[in-house]
C-alpha positions as CSV (number, residue, x, y, z in Angstrom):
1,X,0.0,0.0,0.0
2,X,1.5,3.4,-0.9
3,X,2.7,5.7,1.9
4,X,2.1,9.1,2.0
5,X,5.1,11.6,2.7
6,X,4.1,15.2,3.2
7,X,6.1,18.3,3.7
8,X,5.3,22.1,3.8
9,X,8.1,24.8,3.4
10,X,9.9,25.0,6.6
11,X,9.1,28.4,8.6
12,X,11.9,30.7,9.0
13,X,12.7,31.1,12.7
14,X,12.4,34.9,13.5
15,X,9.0,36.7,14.0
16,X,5.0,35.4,13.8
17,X,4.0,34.5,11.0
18,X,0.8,35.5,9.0
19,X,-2.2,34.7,7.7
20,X,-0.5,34.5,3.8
21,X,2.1,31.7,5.4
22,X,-0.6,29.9,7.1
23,X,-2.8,29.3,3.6
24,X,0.2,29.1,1.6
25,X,2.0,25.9,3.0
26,X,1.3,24.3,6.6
27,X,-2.3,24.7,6.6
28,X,-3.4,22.9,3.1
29,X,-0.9,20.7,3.7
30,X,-2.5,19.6,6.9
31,X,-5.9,19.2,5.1
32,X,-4.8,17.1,3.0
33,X,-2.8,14.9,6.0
34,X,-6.0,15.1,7.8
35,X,-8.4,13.8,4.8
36,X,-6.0,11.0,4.0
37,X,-5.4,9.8,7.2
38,X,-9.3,9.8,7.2
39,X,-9.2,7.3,4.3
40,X,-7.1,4.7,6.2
41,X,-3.5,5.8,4.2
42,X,-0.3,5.6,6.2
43,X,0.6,9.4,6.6
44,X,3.9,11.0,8.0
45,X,3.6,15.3,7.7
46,X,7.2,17.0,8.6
47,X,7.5,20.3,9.2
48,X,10.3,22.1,11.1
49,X,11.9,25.8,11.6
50,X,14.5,27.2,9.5
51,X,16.4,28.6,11.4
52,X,20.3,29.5,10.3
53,X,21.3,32.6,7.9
54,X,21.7,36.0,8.7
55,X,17.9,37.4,9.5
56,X,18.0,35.4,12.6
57,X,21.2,36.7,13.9
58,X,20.3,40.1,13.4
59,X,16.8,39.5,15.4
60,X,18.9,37.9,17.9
61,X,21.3,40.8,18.2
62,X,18.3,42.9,18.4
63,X,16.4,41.6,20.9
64,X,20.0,41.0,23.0
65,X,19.7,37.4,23.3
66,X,22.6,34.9,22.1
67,X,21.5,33.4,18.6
68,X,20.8,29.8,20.4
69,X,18.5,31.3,22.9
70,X,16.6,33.2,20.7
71,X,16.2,30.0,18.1
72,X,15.4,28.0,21.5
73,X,12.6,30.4,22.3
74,X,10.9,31.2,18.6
75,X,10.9,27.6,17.9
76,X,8.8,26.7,20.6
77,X,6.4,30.1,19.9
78,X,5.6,29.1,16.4
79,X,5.1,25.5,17.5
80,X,3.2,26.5,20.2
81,X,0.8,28.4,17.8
82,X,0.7,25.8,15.3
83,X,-0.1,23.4,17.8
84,X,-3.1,25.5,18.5
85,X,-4.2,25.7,14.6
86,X,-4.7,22.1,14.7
87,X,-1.9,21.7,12.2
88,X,-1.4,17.5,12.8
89,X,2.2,17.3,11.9
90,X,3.9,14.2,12.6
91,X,6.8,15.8,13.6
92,X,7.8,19.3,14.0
93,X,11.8,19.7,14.4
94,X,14.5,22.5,13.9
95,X,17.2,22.9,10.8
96,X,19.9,23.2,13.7
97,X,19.8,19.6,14.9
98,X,22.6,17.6,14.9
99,X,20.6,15.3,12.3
100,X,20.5,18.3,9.7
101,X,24.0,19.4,10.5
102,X,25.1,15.7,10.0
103,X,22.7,15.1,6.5
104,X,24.2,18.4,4.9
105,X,27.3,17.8,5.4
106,X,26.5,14.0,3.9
107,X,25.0,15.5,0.9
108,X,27.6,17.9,0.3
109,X,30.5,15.6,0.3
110,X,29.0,13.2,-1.9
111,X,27.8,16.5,-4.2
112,X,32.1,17.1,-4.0
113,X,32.8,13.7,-4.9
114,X,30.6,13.4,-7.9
115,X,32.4,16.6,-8.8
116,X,29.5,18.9,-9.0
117,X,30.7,21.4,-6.6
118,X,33.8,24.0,-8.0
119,X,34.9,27.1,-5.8
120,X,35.4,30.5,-6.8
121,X,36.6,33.5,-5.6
122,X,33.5,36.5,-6.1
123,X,33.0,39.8,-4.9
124,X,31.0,40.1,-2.3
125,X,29.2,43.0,-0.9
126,X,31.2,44.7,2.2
127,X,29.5,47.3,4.4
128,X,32.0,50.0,6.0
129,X,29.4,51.0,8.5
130,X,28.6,48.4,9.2
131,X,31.8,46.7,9.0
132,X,30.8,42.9,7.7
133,X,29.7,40.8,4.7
134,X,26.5,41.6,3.8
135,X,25.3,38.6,2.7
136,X,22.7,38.6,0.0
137,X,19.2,38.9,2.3
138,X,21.1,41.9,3.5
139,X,21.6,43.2,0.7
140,X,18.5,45.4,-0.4
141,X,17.8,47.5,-3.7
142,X,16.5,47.6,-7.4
143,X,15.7,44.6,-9.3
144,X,17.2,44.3,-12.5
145,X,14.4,42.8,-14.0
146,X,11.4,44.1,-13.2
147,X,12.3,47.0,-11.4
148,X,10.8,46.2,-7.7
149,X,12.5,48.7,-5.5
150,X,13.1,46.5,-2.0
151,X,14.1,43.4,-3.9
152,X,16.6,41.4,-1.4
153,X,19.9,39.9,-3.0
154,X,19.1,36.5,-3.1
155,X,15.5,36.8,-4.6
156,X,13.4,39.3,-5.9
157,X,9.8,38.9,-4.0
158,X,8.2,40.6,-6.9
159,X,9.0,38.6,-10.0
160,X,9.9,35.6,-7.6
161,X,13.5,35.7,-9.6
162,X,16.8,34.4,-7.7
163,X,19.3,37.0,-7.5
164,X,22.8,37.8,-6.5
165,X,23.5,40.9,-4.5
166,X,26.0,42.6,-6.8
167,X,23.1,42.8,-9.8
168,X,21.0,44.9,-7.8
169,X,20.5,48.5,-8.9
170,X,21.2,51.2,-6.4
171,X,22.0,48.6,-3.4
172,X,21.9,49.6,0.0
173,X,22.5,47.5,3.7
174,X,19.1,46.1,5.1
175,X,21.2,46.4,8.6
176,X,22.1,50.1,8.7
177,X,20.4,51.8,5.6
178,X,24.0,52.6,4.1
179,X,24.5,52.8,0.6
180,X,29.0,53.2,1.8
181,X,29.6,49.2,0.0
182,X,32.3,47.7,-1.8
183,X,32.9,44.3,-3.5
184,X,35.5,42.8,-1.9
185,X,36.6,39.0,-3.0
186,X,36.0,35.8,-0.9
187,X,36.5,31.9,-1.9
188,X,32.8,30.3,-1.9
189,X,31.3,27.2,-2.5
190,X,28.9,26.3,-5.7
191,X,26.9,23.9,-6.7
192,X,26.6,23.2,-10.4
193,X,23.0,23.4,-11.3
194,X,24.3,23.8,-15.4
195,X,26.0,20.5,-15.0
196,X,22.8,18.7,-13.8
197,X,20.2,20.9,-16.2
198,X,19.6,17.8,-18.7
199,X,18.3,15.7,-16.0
200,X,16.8,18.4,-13.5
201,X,14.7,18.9,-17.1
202,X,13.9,15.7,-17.4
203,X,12.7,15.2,-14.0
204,X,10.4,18.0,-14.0
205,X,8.8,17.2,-17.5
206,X,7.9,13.3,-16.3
207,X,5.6,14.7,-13.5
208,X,2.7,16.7,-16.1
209,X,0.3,16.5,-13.4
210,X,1.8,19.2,-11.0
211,X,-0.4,22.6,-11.1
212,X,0.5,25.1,-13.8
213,X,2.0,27.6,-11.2
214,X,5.2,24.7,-10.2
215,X,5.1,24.0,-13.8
216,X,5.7,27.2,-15.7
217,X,8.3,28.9,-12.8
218,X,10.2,25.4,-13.0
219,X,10.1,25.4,-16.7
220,X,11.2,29.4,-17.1
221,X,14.2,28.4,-14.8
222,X,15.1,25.7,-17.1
223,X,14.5,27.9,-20.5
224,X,16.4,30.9,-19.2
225,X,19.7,28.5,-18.5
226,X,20.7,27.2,-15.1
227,X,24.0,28.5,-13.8
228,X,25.9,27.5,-11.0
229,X,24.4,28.8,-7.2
230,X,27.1,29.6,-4.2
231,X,26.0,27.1,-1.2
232,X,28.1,28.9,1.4
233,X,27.9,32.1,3.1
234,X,30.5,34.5,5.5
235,X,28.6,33.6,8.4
236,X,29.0,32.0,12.0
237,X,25.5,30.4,12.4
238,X,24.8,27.5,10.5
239,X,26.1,24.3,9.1
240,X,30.3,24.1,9.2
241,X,31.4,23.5,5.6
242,X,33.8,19.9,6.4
243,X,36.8,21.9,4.2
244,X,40.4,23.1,4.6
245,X,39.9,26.9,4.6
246,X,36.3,27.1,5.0
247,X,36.5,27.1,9.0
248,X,34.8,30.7,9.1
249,X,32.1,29.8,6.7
250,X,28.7,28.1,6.8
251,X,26.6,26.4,4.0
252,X,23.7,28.5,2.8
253,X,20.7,28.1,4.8
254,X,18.8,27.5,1.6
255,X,21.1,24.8,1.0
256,X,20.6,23.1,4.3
257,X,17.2,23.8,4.5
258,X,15.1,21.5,2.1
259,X,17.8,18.5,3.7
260,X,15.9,19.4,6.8
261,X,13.4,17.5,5.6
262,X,15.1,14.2,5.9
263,X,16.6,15.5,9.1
264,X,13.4,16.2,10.8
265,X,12.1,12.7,9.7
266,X,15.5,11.4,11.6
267,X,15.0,13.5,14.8
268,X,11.7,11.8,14.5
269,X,13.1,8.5,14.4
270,X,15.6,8.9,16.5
271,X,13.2,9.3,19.3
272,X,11.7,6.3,19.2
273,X,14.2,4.1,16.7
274,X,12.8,0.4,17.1
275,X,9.2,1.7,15.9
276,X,10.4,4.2,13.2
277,X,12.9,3.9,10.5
278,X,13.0,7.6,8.8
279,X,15.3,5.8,6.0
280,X,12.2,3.5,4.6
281,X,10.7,6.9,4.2
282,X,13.5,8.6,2.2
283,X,15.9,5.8,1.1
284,X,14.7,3.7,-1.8
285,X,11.2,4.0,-1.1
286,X,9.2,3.0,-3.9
287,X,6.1,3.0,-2.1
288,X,6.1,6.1,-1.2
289,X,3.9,9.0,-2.8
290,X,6.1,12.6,-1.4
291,X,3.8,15.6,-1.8
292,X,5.0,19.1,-0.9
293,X,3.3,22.2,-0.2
294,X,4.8,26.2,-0.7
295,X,4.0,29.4,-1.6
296,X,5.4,30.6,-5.2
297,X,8.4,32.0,-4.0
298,X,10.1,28.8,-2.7
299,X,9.4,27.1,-5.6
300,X,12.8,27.6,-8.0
301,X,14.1,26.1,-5.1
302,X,12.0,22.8,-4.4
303,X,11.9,22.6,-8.5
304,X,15.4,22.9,-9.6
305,X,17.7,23.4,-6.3
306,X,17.1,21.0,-4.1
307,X,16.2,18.1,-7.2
308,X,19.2,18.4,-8.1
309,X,21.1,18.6,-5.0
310,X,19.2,15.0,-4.7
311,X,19.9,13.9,-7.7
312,X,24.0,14.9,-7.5
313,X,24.1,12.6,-4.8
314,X,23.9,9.3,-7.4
315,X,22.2,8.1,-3.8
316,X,18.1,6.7,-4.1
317,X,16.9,9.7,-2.2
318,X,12.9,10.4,-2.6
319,X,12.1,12.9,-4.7
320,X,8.9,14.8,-4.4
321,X,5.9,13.5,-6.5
322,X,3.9,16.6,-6.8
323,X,4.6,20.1,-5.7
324,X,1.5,22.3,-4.5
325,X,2.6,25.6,-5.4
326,X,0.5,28.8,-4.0
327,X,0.0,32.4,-5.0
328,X,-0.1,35.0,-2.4
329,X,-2.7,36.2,0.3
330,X,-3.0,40.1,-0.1
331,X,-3.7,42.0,2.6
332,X,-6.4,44.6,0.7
333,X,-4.0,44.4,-2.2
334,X,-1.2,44.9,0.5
335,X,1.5,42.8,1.5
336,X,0.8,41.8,5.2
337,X,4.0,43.7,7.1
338,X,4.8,43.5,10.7
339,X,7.1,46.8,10.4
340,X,3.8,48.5,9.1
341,X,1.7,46.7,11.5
342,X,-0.9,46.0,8.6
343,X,-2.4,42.1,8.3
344,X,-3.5,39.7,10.6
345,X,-0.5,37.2,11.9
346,X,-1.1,33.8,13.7
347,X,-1.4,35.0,17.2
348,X,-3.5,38.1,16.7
349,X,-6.2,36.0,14.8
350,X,-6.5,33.7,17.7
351,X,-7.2,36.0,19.8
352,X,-10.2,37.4,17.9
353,X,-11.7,33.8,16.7
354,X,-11.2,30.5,17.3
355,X,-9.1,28.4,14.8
356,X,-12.2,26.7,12.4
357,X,-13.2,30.1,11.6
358,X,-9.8,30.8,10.2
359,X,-9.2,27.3,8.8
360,X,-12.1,26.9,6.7
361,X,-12.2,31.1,5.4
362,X,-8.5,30.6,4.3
363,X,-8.9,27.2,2.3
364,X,-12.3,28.6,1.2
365,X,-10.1,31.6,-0.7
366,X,-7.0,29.5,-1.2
367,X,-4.8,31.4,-3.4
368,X,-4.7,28.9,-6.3
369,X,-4.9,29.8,-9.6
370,X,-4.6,33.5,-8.6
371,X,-3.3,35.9,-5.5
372,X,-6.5,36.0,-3.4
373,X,-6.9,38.9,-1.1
374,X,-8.2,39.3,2.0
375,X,-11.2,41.3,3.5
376,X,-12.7,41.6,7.2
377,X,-16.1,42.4,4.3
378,X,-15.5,38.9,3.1
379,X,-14.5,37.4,6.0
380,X,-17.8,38.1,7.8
381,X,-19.5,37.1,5.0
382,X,-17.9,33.8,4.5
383,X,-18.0,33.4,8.5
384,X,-22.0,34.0,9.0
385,X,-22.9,32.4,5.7
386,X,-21.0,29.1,5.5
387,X,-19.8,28.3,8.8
388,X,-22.7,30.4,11.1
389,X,-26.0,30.0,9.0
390,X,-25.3,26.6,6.9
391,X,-23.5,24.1,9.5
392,X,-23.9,25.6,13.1
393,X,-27.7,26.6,12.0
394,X,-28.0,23.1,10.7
395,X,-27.0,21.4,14.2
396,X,-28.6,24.0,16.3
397,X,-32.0,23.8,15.2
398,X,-32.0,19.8,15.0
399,X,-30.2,19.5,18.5
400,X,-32.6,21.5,20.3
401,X,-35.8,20.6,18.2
402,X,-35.3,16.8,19.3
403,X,-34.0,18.0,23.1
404,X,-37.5,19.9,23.1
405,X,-39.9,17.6,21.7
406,X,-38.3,14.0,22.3
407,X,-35.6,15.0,24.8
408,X,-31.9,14.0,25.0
409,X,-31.9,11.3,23.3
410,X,-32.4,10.1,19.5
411,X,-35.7,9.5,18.8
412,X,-37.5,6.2,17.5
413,X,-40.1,5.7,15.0
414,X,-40.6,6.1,11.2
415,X,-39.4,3.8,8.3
416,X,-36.6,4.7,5.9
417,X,-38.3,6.2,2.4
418,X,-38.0,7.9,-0.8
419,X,-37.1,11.2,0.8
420,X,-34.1,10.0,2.9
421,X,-33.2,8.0,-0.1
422,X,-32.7,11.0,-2.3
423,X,-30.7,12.4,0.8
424,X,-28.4,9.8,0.8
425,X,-27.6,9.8,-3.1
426,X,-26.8,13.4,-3.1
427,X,-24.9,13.4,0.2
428,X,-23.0,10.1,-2.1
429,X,-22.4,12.1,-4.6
430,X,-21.4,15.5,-3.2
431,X,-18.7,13.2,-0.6
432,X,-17.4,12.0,-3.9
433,X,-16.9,15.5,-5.2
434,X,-15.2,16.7,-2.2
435,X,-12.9,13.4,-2.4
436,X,-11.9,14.3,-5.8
437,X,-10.8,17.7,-5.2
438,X,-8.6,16.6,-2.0
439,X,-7.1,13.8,-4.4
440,X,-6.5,16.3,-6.6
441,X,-5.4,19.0,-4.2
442,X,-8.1,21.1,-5.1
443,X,-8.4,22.9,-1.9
444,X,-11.0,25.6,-2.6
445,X,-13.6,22.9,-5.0
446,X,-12.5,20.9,-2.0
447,X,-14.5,23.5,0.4
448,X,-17.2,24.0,-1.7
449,X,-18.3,20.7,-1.7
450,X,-17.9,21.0,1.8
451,X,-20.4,23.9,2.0
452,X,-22.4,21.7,-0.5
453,X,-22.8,18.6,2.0
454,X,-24.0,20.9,4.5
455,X,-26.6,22.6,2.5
456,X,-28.0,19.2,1.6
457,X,-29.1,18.9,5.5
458,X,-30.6,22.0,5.4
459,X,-33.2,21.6,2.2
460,X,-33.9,18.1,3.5
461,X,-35.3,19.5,6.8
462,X,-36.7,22.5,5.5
463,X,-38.5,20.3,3.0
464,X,-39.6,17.7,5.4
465,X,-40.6,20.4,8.2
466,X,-40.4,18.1,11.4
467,X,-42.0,21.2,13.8
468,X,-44.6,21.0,12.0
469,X,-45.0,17.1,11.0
470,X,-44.8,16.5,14.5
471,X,-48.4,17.7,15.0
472,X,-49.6,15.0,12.4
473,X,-47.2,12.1,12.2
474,X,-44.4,12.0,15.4
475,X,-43.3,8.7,13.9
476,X,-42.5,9.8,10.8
477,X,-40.3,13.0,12.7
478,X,-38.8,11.0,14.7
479,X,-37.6,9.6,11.7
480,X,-36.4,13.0,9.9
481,X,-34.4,13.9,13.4
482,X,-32.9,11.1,13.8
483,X,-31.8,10.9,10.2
484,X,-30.6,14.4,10.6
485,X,-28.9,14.1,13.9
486,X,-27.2,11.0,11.7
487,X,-26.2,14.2,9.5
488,X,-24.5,15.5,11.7
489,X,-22.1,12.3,12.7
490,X,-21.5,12.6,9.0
491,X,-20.5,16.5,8.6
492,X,-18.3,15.9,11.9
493,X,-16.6,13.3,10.0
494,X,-16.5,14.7,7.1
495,X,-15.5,18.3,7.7
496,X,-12.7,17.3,10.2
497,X,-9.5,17.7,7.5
498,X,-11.4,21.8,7.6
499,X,-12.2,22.4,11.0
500,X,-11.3,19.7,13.1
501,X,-12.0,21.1,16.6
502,X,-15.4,21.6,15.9
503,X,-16.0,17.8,14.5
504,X,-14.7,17.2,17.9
505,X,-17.1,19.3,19.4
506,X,-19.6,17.1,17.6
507,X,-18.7,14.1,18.3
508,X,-18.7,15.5,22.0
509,X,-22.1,16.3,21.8
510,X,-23.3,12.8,19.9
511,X,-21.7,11.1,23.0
512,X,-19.1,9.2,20.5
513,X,-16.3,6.8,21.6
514,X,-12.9,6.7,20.7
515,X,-13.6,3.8,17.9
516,X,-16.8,5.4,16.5
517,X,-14.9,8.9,15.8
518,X,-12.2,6.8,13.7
519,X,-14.9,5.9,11.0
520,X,-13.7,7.2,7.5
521,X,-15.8,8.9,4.7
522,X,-17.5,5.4,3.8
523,X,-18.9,5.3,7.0
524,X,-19.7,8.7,7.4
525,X,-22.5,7.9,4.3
526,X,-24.2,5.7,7.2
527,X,-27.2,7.5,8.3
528,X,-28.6,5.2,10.1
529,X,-25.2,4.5,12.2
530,X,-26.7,6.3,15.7
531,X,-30.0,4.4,16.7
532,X,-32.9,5.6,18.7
533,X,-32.0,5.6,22.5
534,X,-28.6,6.7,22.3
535,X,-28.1,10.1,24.8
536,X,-26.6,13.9,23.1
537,X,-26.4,16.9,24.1
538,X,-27.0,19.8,22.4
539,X,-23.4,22.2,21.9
540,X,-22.9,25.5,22.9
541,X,-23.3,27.8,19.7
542,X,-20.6,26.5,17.2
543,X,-20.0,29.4,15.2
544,X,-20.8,33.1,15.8
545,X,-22.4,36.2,13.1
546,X,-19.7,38.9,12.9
547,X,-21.9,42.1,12.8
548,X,-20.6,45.1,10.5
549,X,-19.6,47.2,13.5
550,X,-17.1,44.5,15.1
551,X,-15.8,44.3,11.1
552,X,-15.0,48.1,10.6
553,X,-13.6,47.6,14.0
554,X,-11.1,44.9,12.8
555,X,-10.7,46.7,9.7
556,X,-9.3,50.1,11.3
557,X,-7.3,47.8,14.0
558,X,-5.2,46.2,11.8
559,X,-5.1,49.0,8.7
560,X,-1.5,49.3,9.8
561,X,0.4,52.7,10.1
C-alpha cells in the first residue's frame, strides 16, 4: 500500500508568522494529512523551523539574546501556535539539529565527490558601517528585472527571480540603511546546477500532473539556462562547511534547509528508533507518494535546487511526487508587514476567533490559480454564511428541536423512504466530489463541496418540516431527526481535515467513543449508524455572526500605520 510523505516549506525562525504563510503551505498541507489519514493511508507530515542565515542573527542581536537562545525560544512560539491551529504534523523539528548538520554535510561531500561542486573566488558585498559581509538577504535594492524597489539579494519577491547581491540597482545594507559598500573577494562554494540541467529537465517534464504555477516557474528556470548557485555564506551560524579553509564559513541556509526535511524525519526516528525507520521513508522507497506544499516564492528552489542537490548525490533519495505551489494572500491588495503593522498574523487571529473560523475562510479563498486577497467584508460574509448559518444553523435547530420535543436522546419511529433515499444519493455524490478535489489537491472545489454537504441537511429538513409534522405524524419525525442528527455524525466526520476542533465538538455532543470517531468517509455515508436511544447533548453555539460594527472595527485595528 502506498505511503504518503508530506512536507510544507519549513518556517523561518524569526518573528509570527501571518495569515498568507498559514494558507500558503502548513495549513493545506495539513488538510490534506487530515483527509488521507481519514481514508485509512499511512501518513507521516514534517514540518520544522528554519532557522540558520543571517535574519535570525540580526533579530537575535536585536532583541540581545545569544542566537541559540533566541532559536530555542521562537521555535517553541511558532510551534506553540501551530499546535493551537490544529496543524497535525507528525513531527515538527529545527534545521539546527545535529541530524541536519550531520545530512548536509552527507550531501555535500558526496555533491564534492561526484564533482558537481567548483569554488570560486566573487566579490562580495562589504558594508563599511557596518563593518561585515552583507550577505545577499542583506543586501536590499532595485531589481534588475522588473524594477521592484526592495528586492533582497538573493531573490526578488516581486517577479519571484533568484538574484545575486552585486546585480542589484542602487543597493543599500538592510542592517544600517548605508549605501557606503564595496565588492571585496572571498572563496565560496557552488553547486553546479548547469551540469545537472539535462536531468533536473527531465525530472520535472515526467511529472505533467503538478499545477500550472510549479510547472511554468520550474520550466522558465530551465529555459532561461541554469548556472551554478554559491552554497556557502560569511557567516557563523549554520552548518560548518567539512573543508580546509572554509572554517569561518557556513553552507547557505537555503542549502541546508530542504535536507531538513530528511533530518526532521531522523529526529523523528531517532526518538523512538525500534518503531520508526526515517530511512524507509526517504531511502529507496518505492512506495512512497512525497507531496509538498509552498508558496510561489520557494518554488525555483523545491523545482530545480534541491532536485538536483538529490539527484548529484547518485544516492536513491525520494524525490517529491507533486509540488503544490500557491500564489499569495493580499492584505487589501497589500503585503501583510509586521514593520507596518498591517495584516492579521497567527497569534492576533486567535485571539479574535477560534481556529475553524480561520481554517475553513482561508482554504475557502485559497490562493490557487490566482493571488487571493483578504477582506474583514468577506471574512464576515464567509464566517455567517458558511460556517454560522449553513453548518452551526444546521445542528442547532435539530439539536434542540429533538432536546424539546423527544428530549436527550435520538428519537425512535418512522421507516426509511424515498425522501431520505434521495438524501443519501446526493450526500454520495457530493462526498465523492469533495474526495476528488482533495485527491486532486483542489483545496478551494474541496471546500465547496464542503459547503455543499451541508446545505444538503438543510433543504432536507426544511422540505420535510419536522416542527410542523410532528403535530400529524411523530413517527414519521422521529424519523427525519434522527436521520438528521445522523447528519450530523457525517459532517463531523466529514468536515474534520477543515475544522477539526469543531468535529470534535460534535462528536462531544453525539456522545461518540474513541472507535466510533475513527470511522472514515465510507462510513460517514451511514445515516442510520446512531440508533434511537442513544443520549446527546445539544453544543454551545458552534460558530458566531460577525456584525458590521465589530468588522469596521477589525478593519481600522489592523489597517496598519
Amino acid at each position: 500500500m502506498t505511503r504518503y510523505l508530506i512536507t510544507s516549506a519549513l518556517p523561518y525562525i524569526n518573528g509570527m508568522k501571518h495569515l498568507g504563510n498559514l494558507v500558503g503551505s502548513m495549513l493545506p498541507a495539513d488538510v490534506y494529512a487530515r483527509f488521507l489519514r481519514l481514508e485509512g493511508k499511512k501518513v507521516l507530515y514534517i514540518c520544522a523551523t528554519d532557522e540558520h542565515g543571517t535574519p535570525a542573527e540580526i533579530a537575535a542581536l536585536e532583541e540581545g539574546l545569544d542566537i541559540e537562545t533566541y532559536c530555542d525560544i521562537q521555535h517553541q512560539r511558532q510551534k506553540d501556535i501551530y499546535m493551537r491551529f490544529g496543524l497535525s504534523f507528525d513531527y515538527f523539528g529545527r534545521s539546527s539539529s545535529p541530524q541536519n548538520h550531520e545530512l548536509t554535510q552527507h550531501f555535500y561531500g558526496l555533491l564534492e565527490k561526484n564533482g558537481f561542486i567548483e569554488e570560486r573566488g566573487i566579490q562580495q558585498i562589504y558594508s563599511l558601517d557596518d563593518e561585515r559581509y552583507l550577505p545577499d538577504r542583506y543586501v536590499i535594492g532595485t531589481c534588475p528585472k522588473c524594477g521592484y524597489t526592495r528586492a533582497r539579494g538573493d531573490q526578488c519577491e516581486s517577479c519571484a527571480s533568484l538574484l545575486n547581491p552585486s546585480e542589484l540597482v542602487e543597493p543599500r545594507s538592510a542592517v544600517s540603511g548605508s549605501q557606503n559598500l564595496e565588492l571585496r573577494t572571498s572563496k565560496h562554494l557552488f553547486l553546479k546546477l548547469d551540469a545537472l540541467s539535462p536531468e533536473i529537465q527531465a525530472w520535472v517534464q515526467s511529472h505533467g500532473d503538478w499545477p500550472k504555477l510549479t510547472s511554468s516557474i520550474a520550466m522558465k528556470w530551465l529555459n532561461e539556462g541554469l548556472q551554478p548557485r554559491c552554497i556557502t555564506r560569511d557567516l557563523s551560524w549554520g552548518v560548518p562547511v567539512p573543508r580546509e579553509g572554509y572554517e569561518n564559513k557556513v553552507f547557505y541556509v537555503w542549502f541546508d534547509a530542504p535536507i531538513e526535511y530528511v533530518g526532521a524525519t531522523k529526529e523523528w526516528s531517532d526518538l523512538d528508533p525500534s518503531n520508526r525507520d526515517w530511512k524507509s521513508w526517504w531511502f529507496d522507497a518505492s512506495d512512497v507518494y512525497y507531496a509538498q506544499f509552498m508558496a510561489k516564492d520557494n518554488l525555483p528552489f523545491h523545482t530545480i535546487i534541491w532536485p538536483a542537490t538529490i539527484l548529484g548525490t547518485r544516492e536513491p533519495w525520494t524525490m517529491a511526487s507533486y509540488i503544490k505551489g500557491f500564489n499569495w494572500l493580499t492584505y487589501y491588495g497589500g503585503k501583510f508587514s509586521t514593520s507596518q503593522q498591517r495584516g492579521v498574523f497567527m497569534d492576533d487571529a486567535l485571539e479574535i476567533l477560534p481556529p475553524d473560523y480561520w481554517r475553513y475562510f482561508l482554504m475557502s479563498v485559497a490562493p490557487e490559480s490566482d493571488d487571493s486577497d483578504f477582506g474583514w467584508d468577506l471574512f464576515a460574509a464567509v464566517v455567517n454564511k458558511d460556517l454560522a448559518g449553513t453548518l452551526g444553523n444546521f445542528v442547532n435547530r435539530t439539536l434542540k428541536l429533538v432536546s424539546s420535543r423527544f428530549g436527550t436522546t435520538i428519537p425512535d419511529g418512522g421507516q426509511w423512504g424515498e425522501h431520505e433515499d434521495e438524501l443519501l444519493a446526493e450526500c454520495t455524490d457530493t462526498v465523492e466530489e469533495y474526495r476528488t478535489a482533495l485527491r486532486n489537491f483542489e483545496f478551494r472545489k474541496a471546500s465547496h463541496a464542503l459547503k455543499k454537504l451541508w446545505t444538503h441537511g438543510n433543504v432536507y429538513i426544511d422540505a420535510r418540516a419536522p416542527w410542523s409534522l410532528i403535530k400529524t405524524d411523530r413517527d414519521e419525525a422521529a424519523l427525519v431527526l434522527r436521520t438528521c442528527i445522523n447528519l450530523v455524525r457525517t459532517y463531523a466526520i466529514a468536515s474534520s481535515p477543515f475544522i477539526p476542533f469543531t468535529s470534535e465538538a460534535l462528536f462531544d455532543a453525539l456522545d461518540m467513543t474513541e472507535e466510533e470517531r475513527k470511522a472514515g468517509l465510507d462510513d460517514a455515508l451511514n445515516l442510520t449508524a446512531l440508533k434511537a436511544g442513544r443520549p446527546f447533548q445539544v453544543p454551545p453555539i458552534l460558530f458566531r455572526r460577525l456584525d458590521s460594527d465589530e468588522v469596521k472595527e477589525l478593519q481600522r485595528k489592523f489597517e496598519g500605520i
